[in-house]
C-alpha positions in Angstrom: 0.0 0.0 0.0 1.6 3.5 -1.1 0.9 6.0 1.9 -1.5 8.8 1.2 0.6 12.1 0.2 -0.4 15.0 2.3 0.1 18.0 0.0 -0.2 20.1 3.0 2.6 19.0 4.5 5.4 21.7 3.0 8.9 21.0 2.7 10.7 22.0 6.2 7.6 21.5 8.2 9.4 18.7 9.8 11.8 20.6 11.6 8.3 22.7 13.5 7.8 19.3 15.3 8.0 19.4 18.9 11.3 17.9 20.4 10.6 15.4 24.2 9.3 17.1 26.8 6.7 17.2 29.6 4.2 14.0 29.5 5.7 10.8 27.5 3.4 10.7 24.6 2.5 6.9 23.3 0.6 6.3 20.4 -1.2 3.2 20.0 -2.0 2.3 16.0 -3.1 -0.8 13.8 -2.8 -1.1 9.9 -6.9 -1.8 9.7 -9.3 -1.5 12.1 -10.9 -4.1 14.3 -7.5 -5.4 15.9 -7.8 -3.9 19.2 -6.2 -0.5 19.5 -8.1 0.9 21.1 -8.8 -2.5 23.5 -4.5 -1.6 24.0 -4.8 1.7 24.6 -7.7 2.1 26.6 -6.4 -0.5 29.0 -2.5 0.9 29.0 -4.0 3.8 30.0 -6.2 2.6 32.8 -3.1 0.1 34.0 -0.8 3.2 34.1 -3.4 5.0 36.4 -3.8 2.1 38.6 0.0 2.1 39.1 -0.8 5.9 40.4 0.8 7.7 37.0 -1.1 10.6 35.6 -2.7 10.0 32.5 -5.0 11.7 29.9 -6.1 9.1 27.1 -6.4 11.1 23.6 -8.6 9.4 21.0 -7.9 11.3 17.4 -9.6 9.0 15.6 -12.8 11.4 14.9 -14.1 9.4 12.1 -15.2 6.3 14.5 -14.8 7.5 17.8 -15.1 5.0 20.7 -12.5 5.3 23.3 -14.7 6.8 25.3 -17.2 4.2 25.5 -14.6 1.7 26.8 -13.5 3.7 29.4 -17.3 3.9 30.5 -17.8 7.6 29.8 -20.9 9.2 28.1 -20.1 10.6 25.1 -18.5 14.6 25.6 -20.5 17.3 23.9 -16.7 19.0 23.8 -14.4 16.9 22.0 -10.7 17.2 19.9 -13.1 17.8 17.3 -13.7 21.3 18.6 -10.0 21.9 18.6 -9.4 20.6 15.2 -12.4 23.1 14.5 -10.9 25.9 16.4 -13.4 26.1 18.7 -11.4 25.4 21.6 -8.0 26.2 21.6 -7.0 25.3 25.0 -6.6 21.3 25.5 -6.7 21.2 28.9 -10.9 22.4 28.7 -11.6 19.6 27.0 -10.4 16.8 29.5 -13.6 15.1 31.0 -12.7 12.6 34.4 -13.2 8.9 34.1 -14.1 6.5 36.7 -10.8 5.2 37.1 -8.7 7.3 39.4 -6.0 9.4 37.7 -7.4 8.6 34.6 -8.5 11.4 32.2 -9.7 11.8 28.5 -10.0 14.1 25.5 -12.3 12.4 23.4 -13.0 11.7 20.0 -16.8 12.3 19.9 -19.1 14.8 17.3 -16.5 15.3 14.7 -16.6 17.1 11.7 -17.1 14.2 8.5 -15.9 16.5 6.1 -12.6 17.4 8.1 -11.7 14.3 9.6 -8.1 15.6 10.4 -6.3 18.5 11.2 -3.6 19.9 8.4 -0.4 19.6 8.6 0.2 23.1 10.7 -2.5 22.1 13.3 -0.8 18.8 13.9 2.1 20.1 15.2 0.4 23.0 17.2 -1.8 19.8 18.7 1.4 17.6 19.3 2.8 20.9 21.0 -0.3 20.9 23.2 -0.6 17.3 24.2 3.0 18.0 25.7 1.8 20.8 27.7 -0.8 18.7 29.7 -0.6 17.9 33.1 0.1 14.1 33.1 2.7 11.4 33.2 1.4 9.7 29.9 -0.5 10.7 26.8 -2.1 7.7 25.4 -3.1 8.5 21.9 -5.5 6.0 20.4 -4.9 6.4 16.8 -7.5 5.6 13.7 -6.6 3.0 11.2 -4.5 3.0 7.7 -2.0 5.3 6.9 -3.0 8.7 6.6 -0.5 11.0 6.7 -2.1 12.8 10.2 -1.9 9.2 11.7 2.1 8.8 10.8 2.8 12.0 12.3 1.2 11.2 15.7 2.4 7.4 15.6 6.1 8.9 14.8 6.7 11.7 17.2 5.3 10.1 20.1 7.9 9.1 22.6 6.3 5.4 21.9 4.5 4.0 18.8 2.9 0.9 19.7 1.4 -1.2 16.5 -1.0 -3.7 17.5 -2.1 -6.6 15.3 -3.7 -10.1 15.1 -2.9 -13.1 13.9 -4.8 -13.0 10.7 -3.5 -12.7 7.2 -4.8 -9.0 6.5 -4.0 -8.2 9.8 -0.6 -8.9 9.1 0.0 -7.4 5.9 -1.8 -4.1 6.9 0.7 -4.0 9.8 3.6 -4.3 7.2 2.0 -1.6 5.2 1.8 0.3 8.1 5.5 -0.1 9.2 6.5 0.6 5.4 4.7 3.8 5.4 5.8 5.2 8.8 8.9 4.2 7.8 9.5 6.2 4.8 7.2 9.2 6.2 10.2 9.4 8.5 12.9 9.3 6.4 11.0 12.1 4.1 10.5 14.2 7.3 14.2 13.6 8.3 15.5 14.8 4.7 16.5 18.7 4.2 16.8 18.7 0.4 13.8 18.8 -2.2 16.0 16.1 -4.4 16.3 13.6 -1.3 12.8 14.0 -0.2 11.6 13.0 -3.9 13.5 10.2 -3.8 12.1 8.6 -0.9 8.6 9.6 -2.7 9.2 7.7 -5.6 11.0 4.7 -3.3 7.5 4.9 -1.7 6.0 3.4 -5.0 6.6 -0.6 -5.5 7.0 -0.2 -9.1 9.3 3.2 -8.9 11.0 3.3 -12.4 14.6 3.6 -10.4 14.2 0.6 -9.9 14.6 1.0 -6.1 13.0 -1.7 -4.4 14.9 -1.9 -0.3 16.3 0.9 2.2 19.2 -0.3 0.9 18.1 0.9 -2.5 17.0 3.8 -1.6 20.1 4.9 0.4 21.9 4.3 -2.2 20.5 7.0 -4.3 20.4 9.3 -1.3 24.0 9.1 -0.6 24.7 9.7 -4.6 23.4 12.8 -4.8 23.8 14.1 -1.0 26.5 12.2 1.1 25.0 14.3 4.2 21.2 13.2 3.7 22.8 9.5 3.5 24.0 10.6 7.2 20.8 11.8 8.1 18.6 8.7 6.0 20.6 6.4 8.5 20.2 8.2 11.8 16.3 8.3 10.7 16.4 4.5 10.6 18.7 3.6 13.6 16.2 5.9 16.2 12.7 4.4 14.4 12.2 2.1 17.0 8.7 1.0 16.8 7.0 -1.3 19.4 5.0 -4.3 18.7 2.1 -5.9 20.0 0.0 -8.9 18.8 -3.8 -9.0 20.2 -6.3 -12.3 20.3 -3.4 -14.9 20.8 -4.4 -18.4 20.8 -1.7 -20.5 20.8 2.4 -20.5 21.1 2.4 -19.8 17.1 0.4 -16.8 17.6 2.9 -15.7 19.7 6.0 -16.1 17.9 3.9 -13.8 15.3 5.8 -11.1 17.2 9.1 -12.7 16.7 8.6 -12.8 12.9 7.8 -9.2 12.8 10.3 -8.4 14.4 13.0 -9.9 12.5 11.1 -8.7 9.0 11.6 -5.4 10.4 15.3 -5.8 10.9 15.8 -7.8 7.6 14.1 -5.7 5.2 13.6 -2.3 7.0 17.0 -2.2 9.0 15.1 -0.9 12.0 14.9 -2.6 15.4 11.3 -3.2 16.5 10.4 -3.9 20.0 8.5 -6.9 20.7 6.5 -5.7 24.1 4.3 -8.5 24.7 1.2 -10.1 23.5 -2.9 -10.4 24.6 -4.3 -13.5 24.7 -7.7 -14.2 23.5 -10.2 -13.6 26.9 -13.5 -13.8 26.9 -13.1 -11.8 29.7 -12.3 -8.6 27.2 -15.7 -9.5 26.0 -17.5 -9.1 29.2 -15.2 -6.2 30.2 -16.0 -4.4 26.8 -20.2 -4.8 27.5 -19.7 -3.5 30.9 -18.1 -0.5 29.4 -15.3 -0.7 31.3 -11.1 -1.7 31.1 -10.7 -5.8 31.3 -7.8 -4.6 33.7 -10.6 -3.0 35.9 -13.3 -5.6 35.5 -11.1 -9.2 35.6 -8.1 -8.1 36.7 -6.5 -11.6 37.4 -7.9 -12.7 34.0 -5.4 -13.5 31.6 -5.7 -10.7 29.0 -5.7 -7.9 31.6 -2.4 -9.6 33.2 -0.6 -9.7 29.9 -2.0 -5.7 29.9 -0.4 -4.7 32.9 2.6 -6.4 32.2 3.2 -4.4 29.1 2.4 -0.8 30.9 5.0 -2.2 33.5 7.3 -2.6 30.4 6.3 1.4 29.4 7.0 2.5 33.3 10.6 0.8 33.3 11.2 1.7 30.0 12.6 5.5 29.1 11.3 5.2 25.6 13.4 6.8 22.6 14.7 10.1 23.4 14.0 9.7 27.6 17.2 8.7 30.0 16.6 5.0 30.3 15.3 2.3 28.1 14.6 -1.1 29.8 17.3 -3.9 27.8 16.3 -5.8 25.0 17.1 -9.3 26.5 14.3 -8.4 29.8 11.7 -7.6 26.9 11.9 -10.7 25.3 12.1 -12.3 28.5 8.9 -10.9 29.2 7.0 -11.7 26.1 8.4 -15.2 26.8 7.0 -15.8 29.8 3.7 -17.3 30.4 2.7 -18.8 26.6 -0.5 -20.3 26.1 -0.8 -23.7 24.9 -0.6 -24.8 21.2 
């Protein structure tokens, strides 16, 4: 899938974007919808609450809203629409409390059809905001595919977390995900017109250049900018996204994250996280109708364990950019432990 270009993204908007500071953003995606995002993010959030962090859940996905509903709260009047809309210019007047303690949301609710997303200027003035709030975290549940307004948020949050299940288009949505954050980054990360059409083109499958890996593309890079080949390869060594497979069932659905993993180092060059895996609970079922987090409602079933453990992962873990980052070897260690039964 070739990502959607955003013509109003203008060259050297990249550099506007805000640098780490104040709450550690984490942005929780999926290549289609239905694979539990916002299941992930709604229950991250509540788990990092419970663990007596300050958090504010974000749910941008204005076209199909539901984040609230999960986290049991009727539906705000005021809503990031009304931002997007410039009705409301201050974030912090649209968080609305939750009934889990600690726990607050800006919700998704009563958007505008027509303008599903803020441009590209308004996505960094929001990005800027969601650091300014007073919290720990910033959980942003993101909507699904690949539009440009989802990259950015996935890609400057201190955390991107992809989620997806064990299904065929699951899995090939993820990788067209990964492939477009990917080169949306490197495009951002280049300074010259020349390098950041290159990486356009590279974008296309069937590209005429012939360039088919990163390898191929840095390649060209480096021939017509030796310093964008420095930057192409710094844009690749801190992409560090984290991975997340929903609905598990048996051992092979859980070495799912494994093989993603090494796909992402093979082809991409980039070193993906695996952070842990959900199994499938009918207790999320139950948890979901009650309108509430499975880590509230069952909090010894299996899925809301395997939650917790991978918001335990987020608190010992700096993230890119922060002072400490938890090692690779307790990750996997993690993930490891615990696998259900073939």
């Amino acid at each position: 899938m070739t990502q959607t270009r955003d013509p109003s993204t203008p060259a050297g908007a990249h550099r506007a974007l805000p640098q780490s500071y104040g709450p550690r953003l984490v942005a929780v995606g999926g290549g289609k919808g239905g694979v539990g995002k916002t299941l992930v993010a709604a229950n991250l959030a509540a788990a990092l609450a419970q663990a007596g962090r300050r958090v504010v859940a974000v749910d941008t996905d204005l076209e199909g809203a539901n984040l609230h509903t999960v986290l049991g709260v009727a539906a705000p009047r005021a809503s990031l629409a009304d931002y997007v809309a410039k009705r409301e210019p201050d974030l912090r007047k649209l968080l609305v409390d939750t009934p889990i303690p600690g726990l607050r949301l800006i919700a998704g609710t009563h958007g505008h059809l027509g303008v599903p997303q803020p441009r590209s200027f308004r996505r960094v003035a929001l990005l800027g905001e969601l650091r300014k709030l007073p919290a720990d975290f910033v959980l942003v549940d993101l909507g699904a595919g690949t539009h440009p307004s989802v990259m950015d948020y996935f890609l400057v949050g201190d955390d991107g977390i992809l989620v997806l299940t064990p299904e065929p288009t699951s899995v090939e949505n993820a990788y067209s995900f990964l492939r477009a954050a990917f080169y949306r980054r490197l495009r951002l990360a280049m300074t010259s017109e020349s390098a950041r059409k290159l990486v356009h083109q590279a974008m296309d499958q069937g590209n005429e250049r012939g360039i088919r890996t990163p390898l191929d593309l840095l390649r060209e890079v480096r021939a017509i900018a030796p310093e964008e080949g420095l930057r192409f390869t710094a844009a690749i060594q801190s992409f560090r996204p984290r991975i997340v497979v929903n609905s598990v069932r048996s051992a092979e659905d859980v070495r799912l994250g494994f093989a993603v993993r090494s796909v992402c180092r093979k082809y991409f060059g980039i070193a993906a996280d695996y952070v842990g895996y959900v199994n499938h609970d009918d207790a999320v079922t139950q948890a979901i109708r009650q309108r509430r987090p499975v880590v509230v409602t069952h909090p010894h079933a299996d899925a809301a364990v395997y939650l917790t453990r991978i918001a335990r992962k987020l608190l010992q873990s700096g993230g890119p950019g922060r002072a400490t980052r938890a090692p690779r070897a307790t990750a996997q260690a993690g993930v490891a432990a615990r696998r259900p039964t073939a």
